[in-house]
Each structure stands twice: as structure tokens, then as C-alpha cells.
NUSEMI-92253 format. One line per 10 residues: number of its first residue (from 1); their letters; for each residue x, y, z of N, C-alpha, C, O. Coordinates in steps of 0.1 Angstrom, whole numbers, plus 2048, in hexadecimal, padded with zeros to 3 digits. Example, Ala and Ser with C-alpha at 12.3 -4.5 7.8 and 13.67 -1.06 7.14 Angstrom:
1) as) 884,7C7,84E,87B,7D3,84E,884,7DF,84E,88E,7DF,855 ~ 880,7EA,847,889,7F5,847,881,800,84F,886,80B,850
END
This chain:
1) xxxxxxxxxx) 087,144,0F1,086,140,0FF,07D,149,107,07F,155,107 ~ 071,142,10D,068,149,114,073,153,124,07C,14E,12B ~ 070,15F,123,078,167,12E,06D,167,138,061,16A,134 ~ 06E,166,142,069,169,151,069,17D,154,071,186,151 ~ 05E,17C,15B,059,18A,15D,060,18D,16C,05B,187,175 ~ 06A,194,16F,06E,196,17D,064,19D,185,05F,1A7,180 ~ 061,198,193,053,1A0,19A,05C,1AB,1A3,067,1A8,1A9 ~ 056,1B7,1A2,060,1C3,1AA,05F,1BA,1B8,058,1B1,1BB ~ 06B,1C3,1C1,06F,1BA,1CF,066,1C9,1D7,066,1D5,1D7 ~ 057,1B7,1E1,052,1C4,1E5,056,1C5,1F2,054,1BC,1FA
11) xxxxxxxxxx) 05E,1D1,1F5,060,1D5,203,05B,1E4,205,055,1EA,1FD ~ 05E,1E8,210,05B,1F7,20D,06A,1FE,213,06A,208,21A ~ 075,1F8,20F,080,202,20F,080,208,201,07A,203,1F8 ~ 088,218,201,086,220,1F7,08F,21B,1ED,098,213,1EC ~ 089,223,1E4,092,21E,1DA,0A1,21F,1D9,0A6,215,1D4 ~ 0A9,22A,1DE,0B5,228,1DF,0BC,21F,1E8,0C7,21B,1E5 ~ 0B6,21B,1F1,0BB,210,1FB,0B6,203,1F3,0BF,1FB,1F0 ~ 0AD,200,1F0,0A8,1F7,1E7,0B5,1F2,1DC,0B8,1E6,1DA ~ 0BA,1FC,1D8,0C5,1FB,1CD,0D3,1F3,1D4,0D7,1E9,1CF ~ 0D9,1FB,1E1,0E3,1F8,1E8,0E1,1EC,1EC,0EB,1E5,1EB
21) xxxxxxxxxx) 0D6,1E6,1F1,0CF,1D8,1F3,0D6,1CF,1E6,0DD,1C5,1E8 ~ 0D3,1D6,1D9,0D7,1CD,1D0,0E1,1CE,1CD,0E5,1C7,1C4 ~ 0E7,1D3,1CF,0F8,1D7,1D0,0FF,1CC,1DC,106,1C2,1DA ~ 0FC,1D2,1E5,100,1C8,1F0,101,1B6,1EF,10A,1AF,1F0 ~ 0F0,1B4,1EB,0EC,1A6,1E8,0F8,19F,1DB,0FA,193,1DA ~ 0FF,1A8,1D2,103,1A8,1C9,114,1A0,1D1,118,194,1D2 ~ 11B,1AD,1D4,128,1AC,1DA,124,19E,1E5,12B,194,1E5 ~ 11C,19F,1EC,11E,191,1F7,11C,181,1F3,120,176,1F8 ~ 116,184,1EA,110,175,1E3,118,173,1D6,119,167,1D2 ~ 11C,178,1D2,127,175,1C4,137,17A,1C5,13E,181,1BD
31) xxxxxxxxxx) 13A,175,1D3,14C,17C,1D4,152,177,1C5,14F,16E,1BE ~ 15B,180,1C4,165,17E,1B9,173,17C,1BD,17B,180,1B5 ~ 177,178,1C8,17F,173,1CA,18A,16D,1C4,196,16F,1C0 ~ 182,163,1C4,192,158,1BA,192,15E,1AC,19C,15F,1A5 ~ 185,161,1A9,186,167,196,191,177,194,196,17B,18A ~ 192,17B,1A2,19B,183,1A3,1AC,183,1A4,1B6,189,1A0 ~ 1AB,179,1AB,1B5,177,1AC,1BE,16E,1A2,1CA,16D,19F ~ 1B0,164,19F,1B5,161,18F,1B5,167,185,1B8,160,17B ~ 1B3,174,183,1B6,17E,17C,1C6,182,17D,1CD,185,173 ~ 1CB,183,18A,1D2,188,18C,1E0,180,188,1EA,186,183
41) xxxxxxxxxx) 1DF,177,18A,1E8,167,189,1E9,162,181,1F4,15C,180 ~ 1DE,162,172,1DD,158,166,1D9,14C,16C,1D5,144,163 ~ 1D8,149,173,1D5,136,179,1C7,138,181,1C7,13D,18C ~ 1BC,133,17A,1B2,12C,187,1B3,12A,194,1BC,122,197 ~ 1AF,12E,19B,1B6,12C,1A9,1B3,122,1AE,1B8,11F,1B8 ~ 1A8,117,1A9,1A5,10C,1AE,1B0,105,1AA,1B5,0FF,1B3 ~ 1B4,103,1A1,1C5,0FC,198,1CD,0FD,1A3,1D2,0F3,1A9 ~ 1CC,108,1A7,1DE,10D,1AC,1D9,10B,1C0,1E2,109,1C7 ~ 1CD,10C,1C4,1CB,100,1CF,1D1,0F6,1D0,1D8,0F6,1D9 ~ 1D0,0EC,1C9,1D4,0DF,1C6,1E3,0DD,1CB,1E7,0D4,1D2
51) xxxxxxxxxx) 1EB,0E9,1C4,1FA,0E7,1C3,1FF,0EF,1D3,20B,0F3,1D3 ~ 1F6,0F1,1DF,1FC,0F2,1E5,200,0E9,1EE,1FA,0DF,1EF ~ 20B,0EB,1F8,20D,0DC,1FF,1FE,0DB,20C,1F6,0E3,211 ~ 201,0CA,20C,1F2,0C6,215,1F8,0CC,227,1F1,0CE,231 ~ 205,0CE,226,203,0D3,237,201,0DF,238,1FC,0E2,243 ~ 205,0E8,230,200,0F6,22E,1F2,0FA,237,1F1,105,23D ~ 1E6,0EF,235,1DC,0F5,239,1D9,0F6,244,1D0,0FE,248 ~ 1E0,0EF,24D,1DD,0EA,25A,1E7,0FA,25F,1E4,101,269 ~ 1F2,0FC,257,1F8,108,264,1F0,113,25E,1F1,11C,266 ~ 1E7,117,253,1E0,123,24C,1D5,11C,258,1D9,121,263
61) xxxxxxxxxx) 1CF,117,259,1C4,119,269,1C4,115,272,1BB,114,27A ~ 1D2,112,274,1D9,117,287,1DC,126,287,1DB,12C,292 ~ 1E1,12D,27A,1E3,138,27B,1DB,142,27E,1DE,14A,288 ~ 1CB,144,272,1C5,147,272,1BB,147,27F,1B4,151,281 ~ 1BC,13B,288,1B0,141,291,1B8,149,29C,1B3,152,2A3 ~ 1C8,146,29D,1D0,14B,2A8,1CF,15A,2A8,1CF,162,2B1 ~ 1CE,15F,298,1D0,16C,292,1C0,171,296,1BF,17D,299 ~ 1B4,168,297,1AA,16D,297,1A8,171,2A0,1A2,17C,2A1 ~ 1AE,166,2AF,1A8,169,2BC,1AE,174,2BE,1A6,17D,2C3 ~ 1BD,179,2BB,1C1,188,2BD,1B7,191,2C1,1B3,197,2CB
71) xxxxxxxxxx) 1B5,18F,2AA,1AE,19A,2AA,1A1,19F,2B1,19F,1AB,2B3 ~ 196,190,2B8,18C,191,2BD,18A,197,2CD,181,19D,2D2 ~ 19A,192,2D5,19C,194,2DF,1A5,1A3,2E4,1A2,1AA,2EE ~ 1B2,1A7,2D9,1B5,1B0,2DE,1B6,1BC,2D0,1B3,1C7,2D3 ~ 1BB,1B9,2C4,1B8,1C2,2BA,1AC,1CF,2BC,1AF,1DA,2C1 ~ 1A1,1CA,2B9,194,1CF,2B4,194,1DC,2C2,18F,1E7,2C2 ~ 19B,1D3,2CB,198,1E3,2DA,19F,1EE,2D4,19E,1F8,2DB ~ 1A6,1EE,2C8,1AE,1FB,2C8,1A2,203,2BD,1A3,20F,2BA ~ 19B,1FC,2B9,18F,207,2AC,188,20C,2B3,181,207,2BC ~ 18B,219,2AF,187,223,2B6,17B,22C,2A8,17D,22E,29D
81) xxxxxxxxxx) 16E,22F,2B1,169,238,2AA,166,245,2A4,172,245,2A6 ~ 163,24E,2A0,165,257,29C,153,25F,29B,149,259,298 ~ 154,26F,2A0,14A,275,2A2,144,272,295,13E,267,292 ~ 146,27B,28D,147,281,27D,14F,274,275,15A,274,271 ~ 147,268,274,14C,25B,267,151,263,25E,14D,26F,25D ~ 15B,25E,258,163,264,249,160,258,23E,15A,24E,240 ~ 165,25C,231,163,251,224,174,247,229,180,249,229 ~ 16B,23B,22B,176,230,22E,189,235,22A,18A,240,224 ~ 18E,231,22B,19C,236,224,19D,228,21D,1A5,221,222 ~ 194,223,210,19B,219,209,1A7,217,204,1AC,20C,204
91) xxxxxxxxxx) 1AD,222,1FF,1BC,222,1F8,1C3,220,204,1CC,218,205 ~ 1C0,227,20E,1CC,22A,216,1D0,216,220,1DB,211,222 ~ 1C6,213,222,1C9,203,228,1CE,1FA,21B,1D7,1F2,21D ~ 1CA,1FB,211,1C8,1F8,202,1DB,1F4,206,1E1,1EA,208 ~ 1E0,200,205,1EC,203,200,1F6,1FE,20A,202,1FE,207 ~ 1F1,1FB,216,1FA,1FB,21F,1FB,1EB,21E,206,1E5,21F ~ 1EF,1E4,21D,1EF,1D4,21A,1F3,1D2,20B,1F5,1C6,209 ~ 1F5,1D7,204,1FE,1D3,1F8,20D,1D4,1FE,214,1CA,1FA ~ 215,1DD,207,221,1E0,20D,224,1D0,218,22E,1CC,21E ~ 217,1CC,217,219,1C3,228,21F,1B7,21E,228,1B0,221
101) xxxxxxxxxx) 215,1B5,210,20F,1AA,206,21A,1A9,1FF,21B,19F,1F6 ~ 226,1B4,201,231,1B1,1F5,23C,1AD,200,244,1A5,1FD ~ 23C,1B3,20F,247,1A9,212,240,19B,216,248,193,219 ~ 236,198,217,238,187,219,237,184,20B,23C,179,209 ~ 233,188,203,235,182,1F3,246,17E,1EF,248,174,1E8 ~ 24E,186,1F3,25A,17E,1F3,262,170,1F6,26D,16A,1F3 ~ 255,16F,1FE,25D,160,209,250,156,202,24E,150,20C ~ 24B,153,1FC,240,150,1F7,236,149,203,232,151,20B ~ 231,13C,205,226,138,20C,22B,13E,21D,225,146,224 ~ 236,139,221,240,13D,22F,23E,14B,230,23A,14E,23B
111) xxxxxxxxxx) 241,157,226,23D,160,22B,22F,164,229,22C,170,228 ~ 229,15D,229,216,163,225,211,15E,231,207,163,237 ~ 21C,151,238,214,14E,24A,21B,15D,24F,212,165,251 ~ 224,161,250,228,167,25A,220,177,253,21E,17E,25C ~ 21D,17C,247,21A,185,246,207,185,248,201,190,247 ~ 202,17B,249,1F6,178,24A,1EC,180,259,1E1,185,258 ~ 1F4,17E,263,1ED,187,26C,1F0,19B,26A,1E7,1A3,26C ~ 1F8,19D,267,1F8,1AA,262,1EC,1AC,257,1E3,1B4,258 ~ 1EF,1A5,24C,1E7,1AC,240,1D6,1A7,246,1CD,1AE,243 ~ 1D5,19F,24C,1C4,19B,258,1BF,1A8,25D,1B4,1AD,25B
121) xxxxxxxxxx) 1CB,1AE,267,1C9,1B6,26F,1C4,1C7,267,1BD,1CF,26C ~ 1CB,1C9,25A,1CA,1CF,253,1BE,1D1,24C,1B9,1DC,24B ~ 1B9,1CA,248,1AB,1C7,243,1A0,1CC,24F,197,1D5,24F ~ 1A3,1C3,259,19C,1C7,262,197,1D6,265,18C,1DA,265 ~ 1A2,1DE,266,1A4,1ED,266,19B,1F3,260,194,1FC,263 ~ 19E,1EA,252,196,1F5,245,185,1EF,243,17C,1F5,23D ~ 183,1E3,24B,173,1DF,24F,16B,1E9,256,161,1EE,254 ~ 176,1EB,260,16F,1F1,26F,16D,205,26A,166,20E,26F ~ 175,206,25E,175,212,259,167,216,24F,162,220,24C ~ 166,20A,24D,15A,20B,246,154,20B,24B,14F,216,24A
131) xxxxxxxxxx) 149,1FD,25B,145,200,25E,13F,20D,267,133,20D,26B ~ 147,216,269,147,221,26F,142,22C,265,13A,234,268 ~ 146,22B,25B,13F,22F,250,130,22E,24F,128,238,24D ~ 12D,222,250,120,21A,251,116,220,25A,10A,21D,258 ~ 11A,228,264,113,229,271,115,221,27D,10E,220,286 ~ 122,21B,27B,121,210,28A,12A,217,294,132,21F,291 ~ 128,212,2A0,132,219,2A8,138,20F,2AC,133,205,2B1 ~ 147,211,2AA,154,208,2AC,156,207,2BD,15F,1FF,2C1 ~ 14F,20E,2C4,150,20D,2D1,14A,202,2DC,14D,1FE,2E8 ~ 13C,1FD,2CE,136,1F3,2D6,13B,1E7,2D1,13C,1E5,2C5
141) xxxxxxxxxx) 13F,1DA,2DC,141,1CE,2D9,13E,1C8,2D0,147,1C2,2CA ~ 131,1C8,2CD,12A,1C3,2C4,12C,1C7,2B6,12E,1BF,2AD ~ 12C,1D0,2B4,136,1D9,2A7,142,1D2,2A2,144,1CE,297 ~ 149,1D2,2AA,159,1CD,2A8,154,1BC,2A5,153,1BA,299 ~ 151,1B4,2AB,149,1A6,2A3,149,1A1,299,14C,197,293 ~ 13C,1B3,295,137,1B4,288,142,1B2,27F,142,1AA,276 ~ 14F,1BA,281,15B,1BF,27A,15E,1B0,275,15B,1AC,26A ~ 166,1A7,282,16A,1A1,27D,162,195,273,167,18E,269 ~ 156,194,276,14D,188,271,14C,18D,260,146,187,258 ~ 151,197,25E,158,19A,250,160,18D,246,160,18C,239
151) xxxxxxxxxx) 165,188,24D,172,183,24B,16A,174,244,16D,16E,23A ~ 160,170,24F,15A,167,24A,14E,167,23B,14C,15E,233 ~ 147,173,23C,13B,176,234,142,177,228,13A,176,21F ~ 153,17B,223,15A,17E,218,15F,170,20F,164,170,204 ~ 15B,164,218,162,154,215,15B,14E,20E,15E,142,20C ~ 14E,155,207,147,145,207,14E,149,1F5,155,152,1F0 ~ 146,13B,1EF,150,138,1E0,13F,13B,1D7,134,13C,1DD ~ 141,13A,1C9,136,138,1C1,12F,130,1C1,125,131,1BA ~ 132,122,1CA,12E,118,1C7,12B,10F,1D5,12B,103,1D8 ~ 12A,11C,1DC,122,117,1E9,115,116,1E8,110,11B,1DE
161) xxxxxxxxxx) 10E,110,1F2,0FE,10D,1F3,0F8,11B,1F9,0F9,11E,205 ~ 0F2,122,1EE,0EB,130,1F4,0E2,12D,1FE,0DE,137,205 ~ 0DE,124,201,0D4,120,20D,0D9,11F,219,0D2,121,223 ~ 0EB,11C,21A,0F2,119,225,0FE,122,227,102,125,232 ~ 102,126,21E,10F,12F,21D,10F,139,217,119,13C,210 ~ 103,140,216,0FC,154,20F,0FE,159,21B,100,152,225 ~ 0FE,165,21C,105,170,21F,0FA,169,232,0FE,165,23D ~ 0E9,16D,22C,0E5,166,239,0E6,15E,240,0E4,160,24C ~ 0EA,152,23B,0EE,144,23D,0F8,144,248,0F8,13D,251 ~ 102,150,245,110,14F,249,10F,154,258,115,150,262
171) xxxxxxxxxx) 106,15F,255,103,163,262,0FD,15B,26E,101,15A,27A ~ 0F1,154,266,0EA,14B,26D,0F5,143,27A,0F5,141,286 ~ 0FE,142,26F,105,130,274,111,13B,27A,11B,134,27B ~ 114,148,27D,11B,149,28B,116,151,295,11C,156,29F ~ 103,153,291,105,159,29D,104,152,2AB,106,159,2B6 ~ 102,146,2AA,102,13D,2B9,111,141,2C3,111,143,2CF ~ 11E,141,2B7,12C,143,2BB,12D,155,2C0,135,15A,2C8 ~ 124,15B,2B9,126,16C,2B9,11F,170,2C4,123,178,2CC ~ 112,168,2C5,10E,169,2D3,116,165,2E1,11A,16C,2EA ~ 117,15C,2E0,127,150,2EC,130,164,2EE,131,16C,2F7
181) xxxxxxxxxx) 133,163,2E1,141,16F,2E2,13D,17A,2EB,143,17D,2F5 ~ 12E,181,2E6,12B,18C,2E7,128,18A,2FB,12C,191,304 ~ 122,17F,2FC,124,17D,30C,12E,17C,313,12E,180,31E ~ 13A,176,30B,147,175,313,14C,180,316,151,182,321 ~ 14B,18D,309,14E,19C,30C,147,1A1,319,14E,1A2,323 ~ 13B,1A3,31A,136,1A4,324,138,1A0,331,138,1A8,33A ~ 139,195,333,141,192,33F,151,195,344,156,197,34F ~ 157,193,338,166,192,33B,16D,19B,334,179,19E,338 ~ 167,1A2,329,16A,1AF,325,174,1AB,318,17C,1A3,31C ~ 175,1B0,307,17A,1AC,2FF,186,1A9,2FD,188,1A4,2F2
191) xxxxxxxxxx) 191,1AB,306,19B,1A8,308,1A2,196,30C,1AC,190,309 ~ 194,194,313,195,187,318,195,177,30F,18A,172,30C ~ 19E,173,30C,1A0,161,306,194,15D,30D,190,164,317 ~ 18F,157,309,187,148,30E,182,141,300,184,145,2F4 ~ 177,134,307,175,12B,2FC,168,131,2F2,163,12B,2E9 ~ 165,142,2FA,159,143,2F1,15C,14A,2E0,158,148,2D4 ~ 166,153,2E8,16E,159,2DA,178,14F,2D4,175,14F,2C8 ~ 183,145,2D7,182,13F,2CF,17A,138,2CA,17B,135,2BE ~ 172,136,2CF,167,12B,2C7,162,134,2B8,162,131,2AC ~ 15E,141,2BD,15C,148,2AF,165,14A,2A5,161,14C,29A
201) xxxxxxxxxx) 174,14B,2AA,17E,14E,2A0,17B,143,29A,178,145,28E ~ 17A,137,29D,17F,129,299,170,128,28C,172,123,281 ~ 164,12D,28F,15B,12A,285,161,137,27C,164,134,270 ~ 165,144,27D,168,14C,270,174,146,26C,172,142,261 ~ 180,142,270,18C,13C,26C,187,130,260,18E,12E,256 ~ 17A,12B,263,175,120,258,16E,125,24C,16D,11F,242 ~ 16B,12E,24D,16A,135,240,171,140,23C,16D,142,230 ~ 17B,148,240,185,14F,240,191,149,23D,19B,14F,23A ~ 190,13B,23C,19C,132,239,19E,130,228,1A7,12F,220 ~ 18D,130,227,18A,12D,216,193,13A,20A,196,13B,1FE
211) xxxxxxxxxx) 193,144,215,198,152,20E,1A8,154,20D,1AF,159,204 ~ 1AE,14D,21C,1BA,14D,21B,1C2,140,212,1CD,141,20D ~ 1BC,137,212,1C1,12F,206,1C3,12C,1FB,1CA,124,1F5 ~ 1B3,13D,1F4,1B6,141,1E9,1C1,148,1E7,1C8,146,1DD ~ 1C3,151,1F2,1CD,15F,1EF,1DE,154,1F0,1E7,157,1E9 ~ 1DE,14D,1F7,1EB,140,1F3,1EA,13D,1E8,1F4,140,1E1 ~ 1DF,135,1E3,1E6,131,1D7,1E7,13A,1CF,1EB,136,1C4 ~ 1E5,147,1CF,1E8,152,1BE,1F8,156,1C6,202,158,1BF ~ 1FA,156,1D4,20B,156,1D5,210,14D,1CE,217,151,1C4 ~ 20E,13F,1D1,215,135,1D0,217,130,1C0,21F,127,1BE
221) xxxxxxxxxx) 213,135,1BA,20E,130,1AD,21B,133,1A2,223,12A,19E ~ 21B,140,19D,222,149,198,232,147,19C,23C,144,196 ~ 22F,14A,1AA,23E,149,1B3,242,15D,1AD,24E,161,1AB ~ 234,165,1AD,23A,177,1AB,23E,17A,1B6,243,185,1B3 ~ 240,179,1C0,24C,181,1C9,245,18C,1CF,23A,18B,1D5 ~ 24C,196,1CD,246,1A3,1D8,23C,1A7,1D1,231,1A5,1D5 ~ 240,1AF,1C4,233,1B5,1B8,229,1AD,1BD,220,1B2,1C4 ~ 228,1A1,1B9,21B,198,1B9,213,196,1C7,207,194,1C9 ~ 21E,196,1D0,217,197,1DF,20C,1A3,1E7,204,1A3,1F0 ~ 212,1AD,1DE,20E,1BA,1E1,200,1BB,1D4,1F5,1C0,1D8
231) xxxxxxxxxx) 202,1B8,1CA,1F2,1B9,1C3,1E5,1AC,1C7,1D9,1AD,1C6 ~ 1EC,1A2,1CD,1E3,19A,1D3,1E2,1A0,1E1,1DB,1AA,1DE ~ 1E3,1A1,1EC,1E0,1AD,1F5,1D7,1B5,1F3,1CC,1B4,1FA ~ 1D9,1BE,1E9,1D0,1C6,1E3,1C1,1C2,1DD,1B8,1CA,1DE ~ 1BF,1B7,1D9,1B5,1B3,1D0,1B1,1A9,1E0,1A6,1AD,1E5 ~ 1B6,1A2,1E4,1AF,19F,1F4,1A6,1A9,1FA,19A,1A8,1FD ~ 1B3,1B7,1FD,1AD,1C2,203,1A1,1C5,200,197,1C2,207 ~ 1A0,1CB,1F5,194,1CC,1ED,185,1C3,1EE,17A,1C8,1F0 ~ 188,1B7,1EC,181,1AF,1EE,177,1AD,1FA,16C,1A9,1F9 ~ 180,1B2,207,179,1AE,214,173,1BF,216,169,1C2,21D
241) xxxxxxxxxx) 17C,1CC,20E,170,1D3,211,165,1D9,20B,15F,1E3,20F ~ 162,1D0,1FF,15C,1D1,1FA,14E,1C8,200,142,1CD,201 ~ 151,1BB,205,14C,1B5,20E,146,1BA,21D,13B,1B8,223 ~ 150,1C1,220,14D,1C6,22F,13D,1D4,229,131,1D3,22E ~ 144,1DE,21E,138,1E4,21A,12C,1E2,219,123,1E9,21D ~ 12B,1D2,211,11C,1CC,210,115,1C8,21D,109,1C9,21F ~ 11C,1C5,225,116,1BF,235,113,1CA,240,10A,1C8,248 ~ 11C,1D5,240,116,1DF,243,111,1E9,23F,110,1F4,246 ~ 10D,1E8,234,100,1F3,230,0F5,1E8,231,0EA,1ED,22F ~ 0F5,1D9,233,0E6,1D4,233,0E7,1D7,245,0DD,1D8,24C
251) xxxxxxxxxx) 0F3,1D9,24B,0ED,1DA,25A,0E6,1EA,25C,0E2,1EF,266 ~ 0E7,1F2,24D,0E3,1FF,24F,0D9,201,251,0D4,208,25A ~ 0D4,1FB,247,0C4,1F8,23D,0C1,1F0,24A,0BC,1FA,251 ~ 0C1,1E6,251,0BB,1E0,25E,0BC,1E5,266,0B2,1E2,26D ~ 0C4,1EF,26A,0C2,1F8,272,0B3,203,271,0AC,206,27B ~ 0B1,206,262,0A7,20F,25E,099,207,25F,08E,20C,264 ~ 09A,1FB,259,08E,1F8,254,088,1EB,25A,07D,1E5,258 ~ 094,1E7,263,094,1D9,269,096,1D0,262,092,1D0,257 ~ 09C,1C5,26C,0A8,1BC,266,09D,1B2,25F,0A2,1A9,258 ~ 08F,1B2,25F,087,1A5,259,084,1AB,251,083,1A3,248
261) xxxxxxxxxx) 082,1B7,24C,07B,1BC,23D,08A,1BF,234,08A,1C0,228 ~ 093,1C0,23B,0A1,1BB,233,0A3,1B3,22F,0A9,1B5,224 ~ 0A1,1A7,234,0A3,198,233,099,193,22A,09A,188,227 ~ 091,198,228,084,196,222,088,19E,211,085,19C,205 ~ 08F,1A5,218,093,1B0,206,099,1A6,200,094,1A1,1F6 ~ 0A6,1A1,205,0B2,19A,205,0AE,18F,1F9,0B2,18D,1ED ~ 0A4,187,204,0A1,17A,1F9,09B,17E,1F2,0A1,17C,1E7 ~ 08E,183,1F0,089,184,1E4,094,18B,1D7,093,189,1CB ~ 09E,195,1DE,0A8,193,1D0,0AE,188,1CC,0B0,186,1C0 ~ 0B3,17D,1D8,0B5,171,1D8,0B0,16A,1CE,0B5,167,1C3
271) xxxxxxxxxx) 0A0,167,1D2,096,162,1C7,097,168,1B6,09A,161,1AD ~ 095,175,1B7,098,17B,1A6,0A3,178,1A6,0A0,170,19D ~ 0AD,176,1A6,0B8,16F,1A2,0B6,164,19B,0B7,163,18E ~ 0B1,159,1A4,0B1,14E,1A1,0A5,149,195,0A5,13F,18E ~ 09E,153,197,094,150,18C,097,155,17F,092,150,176 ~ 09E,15D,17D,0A5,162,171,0B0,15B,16D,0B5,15C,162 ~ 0B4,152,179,0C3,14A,16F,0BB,13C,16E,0C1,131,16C ~ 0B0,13D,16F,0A9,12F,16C,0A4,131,15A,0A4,128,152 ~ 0A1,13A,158,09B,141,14C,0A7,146,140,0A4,149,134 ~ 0B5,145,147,0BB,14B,140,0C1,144,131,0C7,14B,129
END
């Protein structure tokens, strides 16, 4: 089979950022999500979707945006920044959402609603820790946004439309609602309900939903109890900060080199991708 010649990606970021670019591009465009969690389970998680009940979903995204607006409206005022960023505390959130993950693991789907805004909120934590890491300051509105719009960029599946639902796509399609938000702060200060911030929970809630109905069905499946509550927790955890990492080090790199010769990096790894699994 004839092999295709890959053309170097011309940008003029350096080489080590160059690299993290492909690192990044890597973690946001190919989540491993369900393959993790079906690791963790023995069962496909698309299988074990199927077997959950049909009203289940309707209270998983009443819950989900209620838990969102919290977080958007009064949570996020408590992250606080720090002079001197430190190395994220992965273990340390890691472990506390495995502790949150084994008591609603006991009660199986019933306790995964009620333990669902905690182990949210938690995550959250370990985003905003990162970002901070990252260089962002947790002080400005717009930061904390960034945090939560995590939640959504961690959802999409392998088998989304890279044109519509890649890491830029996703952005694309909230910043109209991120904008709405970012003005509502401004006027009324982050604390404040209205229809701008819900309106945003309610678009991350739709792709944040796709993530919580995987992490249900690897509960529901098995029927493991606490043990199993607490290693799915864990591998969720993981998952979104592994996610949160890739999105803000490309807001690093955009910060350095600007957000269009980023974006510009981005796809043409996009492109070599695609032209090598055409050849393969």
C-alpha cells in the first residue's frame, strides 16, 4: 500500500509548544471515556445505555442544569487565586471524588442523582486548579466560564461530526450563550440567576449530559456498590482533568502566539490526522 508523506505543520510555534499542541489536539478529539469506563465494567457502555430506565433521563437533565446554574451563579465565587500557581493536586480531588463515588454507589442510579452535584462540584475544583496552573486568574469572570465550559468540551463521543462537535466546534456553538453570561456578570454580578446563565448551563448540560449517562450506566450495570462507585468517580475524575489540561494550555499557547495561528496549528493536525487514516 502506497503511504502518504505527512507535510510538517507550518506554524511558527516552537517546538515544544508545538508538541503540547499535539498532545492537547490528542486528549480533546479522541476522549476515552466510555472505553474507560468500559474497561472498568466488562460491558460496552453503549449495551448498558440501553438498560437504563427511559425516565431516568429527563431527572439526569433537570438535575444537571440545576447543579450547573449553582455552579455558574454561586459555586465558582468561592475560587480563589493564588500568587505563586502550584502543580494541580490531582490525587488529592482524585480521592476525595472516589469517597463522594462510593457513597452514591451504594444506592445505585437514586444515589448517583443525589451524589451528582457534589462529585460536579468537585471536578470543578480540580479544573479551576488546573487552570490556575495554566496561567489564568480565577479572579476574572471570564476565567471561571472558562472552568466550567470544561464540562462540556469533555462530552463529545468518537463518533461525533469533527466539523461540528471537535474541541473548536464546541466552542464555536457556546460562545453566543458565554457571551449572554459574560454580560449578565457584568451587569448583575456572578452571583445573579437570570435567563442568560441559565441559558448557558442549559447548552453545557447538553453535552455534559452525554458524560453523565455514561458514568450511569457503568453504575447501573454491574450493580458494584461502593468499590465500583468510587473507581468510576475516579476514572470520570480523571477524564475531565485531563480534558480541562488540553483546553487550557491551548488558551496558553493563544495567549502567546494568538488564538488564530493556534487555530490554524490545531487543524492542520486535524488535517494530518485525517490524511493518514485515509492511507492507513
Amino acid at each position: 500500500m502506497i503511504e502518504s508523506v505527512a507535510k510538517p505543520i507550518n506554524t511558527n510555534l516552537a517546538a515544544d509548544d508545538r508538541a503540547l499542541l499535539v498532545r492537547a489536539h490528542q486528549v480533546l478529539e479522541h476522549p476515552s471515556l466510555a472505553a474507560r469506563l468500559a474497561s472498568v465494567v466488562g460491558t460496552p457502555i453503549e449495551v448498558a445505555v440501553r438498560l437504563l430506565p427511559k425516565d431516568w433521563y429527563k431527572r439526569l437533565h433537570a438535575g444537571l442544569e440545576a447543579t450547573l446554574v449553582r455552579l455558574l451563579s454561586g459555586a465558582i465565587r468561592s475560587l480563589s487565586s493564588s500568587p505563586t500557581p502550584t502543580m494541580p493536586h490531582f490525587g488529592f480531588h482524585k480521592a476525595i471524588g472516589c469517597a463522594s463515588g462510593a457513597m452514591g454507589g451504594l444506592f445505585g442510579l437514586p444515589g448517583m442523582l443525589i451524589e451528582m452535584p457534589v462529585s460536579t462540584t468537585l471536578i470543578l475544583r480540580s479544573i479551576a486548579d488546573i487552570a490556575r496552573y495554566e496561567g489564568e486568574d480565577l479572579n476574572d469572570p471570564a476565567t471561571r466560564l472558562e472552568c466550567v465550559q470544561v464540562f462540556a468540551f469533555g462530552a463529545q463521543s468518537e463518533e461525533d461530526d469533527a466539523a461540528d462537535t471537535g474541541y473548536y466546534g464546541v466552542r464555536l456553538a457556546l460562545a453566543l450563550s458565554v457571551t449572554n453570561a459574560m454580560r449578565h456578570v457584568i451587569q448583575h454580578g456572578v452571583s445573579a440567576d437570570g435567563p442568560a446563565m441559565i441559558g448557558l448551563a442549559a447548552a453545557i448540560s447538553n453535552r455534559f449530559g452525554i458524560a453523565m449517562t455514561q458514568k450511569a450506566a457503568a453504575v447501573m450495570v454491574p450493580l458494584i456498590g461502593a468499590a465500583g462507585g468510587a473507581i468510576i468517580n475516579a476514572v470520570f475524575m480523571q477524564h475531565f482533568q485531563e480534558t480541562a489540561w488540553g483546553h487550557f494550555t491551548i488558551r496558553r499557547l493563544e495567549r502567546t502566539y494568538g488564538s488564530a495561528l493556534v487555530r490554524q496549528a490545531y487543524e492542520l493536525i486535524s488535517q494530518e490526522e485525517r490524511s493518514k487514516s485515509r492511507w492507513r
